[in-house]
TORKOL-4160 file (C-alpha; in steps of 0.2 Angstrom, whole numbers, padded with zeros to 4 digits, m for minus):
104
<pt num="1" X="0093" Y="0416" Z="0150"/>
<pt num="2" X="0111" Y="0417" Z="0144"/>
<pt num="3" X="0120" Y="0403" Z="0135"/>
<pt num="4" X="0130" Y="0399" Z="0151"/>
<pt num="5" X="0114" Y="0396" Z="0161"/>
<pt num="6" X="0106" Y="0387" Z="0150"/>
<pt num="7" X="0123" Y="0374" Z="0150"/>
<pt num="8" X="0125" Y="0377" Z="0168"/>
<pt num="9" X="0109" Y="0373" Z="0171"/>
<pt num="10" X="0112" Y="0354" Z="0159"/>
<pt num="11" X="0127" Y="0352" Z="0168"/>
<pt num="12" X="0140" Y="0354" Z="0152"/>
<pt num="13" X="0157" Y="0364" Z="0153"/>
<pt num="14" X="0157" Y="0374" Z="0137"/>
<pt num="15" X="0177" Y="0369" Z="0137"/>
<pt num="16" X="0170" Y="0350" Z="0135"/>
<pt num="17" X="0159" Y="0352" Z="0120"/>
<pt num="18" X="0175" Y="0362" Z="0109"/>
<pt num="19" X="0186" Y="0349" Z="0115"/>
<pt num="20" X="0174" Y="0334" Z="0110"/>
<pt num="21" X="0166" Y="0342" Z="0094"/>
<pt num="22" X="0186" Y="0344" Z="0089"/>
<pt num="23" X="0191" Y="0326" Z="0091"/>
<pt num="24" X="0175" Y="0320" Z="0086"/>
<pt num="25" X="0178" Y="0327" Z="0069"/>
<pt num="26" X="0198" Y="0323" Z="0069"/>
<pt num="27" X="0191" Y="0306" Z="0071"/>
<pt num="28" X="0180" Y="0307" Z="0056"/>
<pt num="29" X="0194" Y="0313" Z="0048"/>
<pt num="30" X="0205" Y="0297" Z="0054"/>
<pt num="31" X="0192" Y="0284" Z="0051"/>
<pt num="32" X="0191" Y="0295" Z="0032"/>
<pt num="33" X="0174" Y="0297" Z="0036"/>
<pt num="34" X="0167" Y="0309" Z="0022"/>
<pt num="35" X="0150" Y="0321" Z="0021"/>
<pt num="36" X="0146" Y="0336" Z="0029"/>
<pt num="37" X="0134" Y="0327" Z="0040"/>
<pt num="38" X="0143" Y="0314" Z="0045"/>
<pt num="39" X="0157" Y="0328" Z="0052"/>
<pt num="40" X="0142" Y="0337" Z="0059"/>
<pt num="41" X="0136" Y="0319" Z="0067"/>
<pt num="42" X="0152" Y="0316" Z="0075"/>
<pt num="43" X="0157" Y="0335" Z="0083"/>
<pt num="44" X="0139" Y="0334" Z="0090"/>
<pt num="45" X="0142" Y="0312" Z="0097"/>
<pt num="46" X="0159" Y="0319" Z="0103"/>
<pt num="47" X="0153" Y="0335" Z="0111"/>
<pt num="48" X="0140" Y="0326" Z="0118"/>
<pt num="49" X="0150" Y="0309" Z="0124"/>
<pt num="50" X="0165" Y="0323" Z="0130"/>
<pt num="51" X="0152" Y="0334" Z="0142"/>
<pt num="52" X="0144" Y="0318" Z="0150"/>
<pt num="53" X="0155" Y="0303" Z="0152"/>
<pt num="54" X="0173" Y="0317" Z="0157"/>
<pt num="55" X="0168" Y="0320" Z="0171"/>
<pt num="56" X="0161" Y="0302" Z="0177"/>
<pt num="57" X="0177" Y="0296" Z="0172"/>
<pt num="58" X="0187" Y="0311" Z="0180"/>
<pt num="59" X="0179" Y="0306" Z="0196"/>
<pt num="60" X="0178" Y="0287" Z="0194"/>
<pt num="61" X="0198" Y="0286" Z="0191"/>
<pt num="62" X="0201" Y="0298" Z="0204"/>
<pt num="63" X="0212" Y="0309" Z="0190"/>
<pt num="64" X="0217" Y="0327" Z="0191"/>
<pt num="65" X="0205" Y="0340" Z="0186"/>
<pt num="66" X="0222" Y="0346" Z="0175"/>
<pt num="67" X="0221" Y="0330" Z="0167"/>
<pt num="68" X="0202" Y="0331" Z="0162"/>
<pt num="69" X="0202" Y="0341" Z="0144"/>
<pt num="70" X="0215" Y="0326" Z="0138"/>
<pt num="71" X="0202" Y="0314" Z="0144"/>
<pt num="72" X="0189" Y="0323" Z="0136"/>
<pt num="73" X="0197" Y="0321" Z="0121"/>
<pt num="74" X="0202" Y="0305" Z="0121"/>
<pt num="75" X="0180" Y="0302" Z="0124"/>
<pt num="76" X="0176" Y="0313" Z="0110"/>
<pt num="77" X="0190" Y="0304" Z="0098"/>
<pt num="78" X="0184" Y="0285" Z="0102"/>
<pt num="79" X="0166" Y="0294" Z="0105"/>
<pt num="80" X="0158" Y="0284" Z="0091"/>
<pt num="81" X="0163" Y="0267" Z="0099"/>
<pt num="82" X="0160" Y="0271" Z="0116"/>
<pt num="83" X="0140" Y="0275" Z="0109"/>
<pt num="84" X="0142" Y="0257" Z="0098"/>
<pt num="85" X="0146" Y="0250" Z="0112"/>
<pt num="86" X="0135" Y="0257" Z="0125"/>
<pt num="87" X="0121" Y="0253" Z="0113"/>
<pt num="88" X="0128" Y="0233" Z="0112"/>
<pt num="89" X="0128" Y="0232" Z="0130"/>
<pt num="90" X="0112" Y="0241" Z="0132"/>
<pt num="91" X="0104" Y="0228" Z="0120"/>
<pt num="92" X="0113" Y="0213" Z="0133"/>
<pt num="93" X="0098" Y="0211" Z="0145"/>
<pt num="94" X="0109" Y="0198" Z="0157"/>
<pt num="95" X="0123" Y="0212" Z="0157"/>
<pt num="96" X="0112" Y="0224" Z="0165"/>
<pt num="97" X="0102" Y="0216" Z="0176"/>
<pt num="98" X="0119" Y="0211" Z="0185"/>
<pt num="99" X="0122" Y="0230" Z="0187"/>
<pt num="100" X="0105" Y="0230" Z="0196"/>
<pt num="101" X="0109" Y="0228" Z="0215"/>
<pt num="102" X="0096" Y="0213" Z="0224"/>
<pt num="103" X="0093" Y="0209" Z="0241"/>
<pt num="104" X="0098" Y="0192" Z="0247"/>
């Protein structure tokens, strides 16, 4: 199985994780974040933040396919707080059991 299978099969654009491991580092960089792993941490948050959430909000704001690499890395970039954020709300049990649909 070739590379592009195996991220085919896992539903990632290779072009996604470059662009997100890129910003996720220029944000370390930014946030003067130091440490090898800490770079490491953030290419691979923003590579992974970049290949799920683009194309979700591609689609949910109905914006170009042109536009979509800029989105990506704007994701990777704020990638950290989206995760921090994503945890807090997570943690909010109220918040997500109004995003469960009930019958009435």
């Amino acid at each position: 199985m070739t590379t592009q299978e195996i991220l085919d099969y896992l539903g990632i654009k290779l072009g996604f994780l470059i662009v997100g491991g890129v910003s996720g580092i220029i944000g370390a960089k930014a946030e003067d974040k130091k440490g090898f792993l800490n770079y490491l941490f953030r290419a691979f948050g923003g590579a992974m933040t970049t290949a799920y959430l683009t194309p979700v909000v591609v689609d949910y704001c109905k914006f170009s396919e042109n536009s979509s690499y800029g989105v990506g890395f704007l994701i990777g970039l704020t990638s950290m707080n989206l995760v921090q954020l994503i945890l807090k709300l997570s943690s909010d049990f109220e918040f997500i059991k109004n995003l469960i649909p009930t019958r009435k």
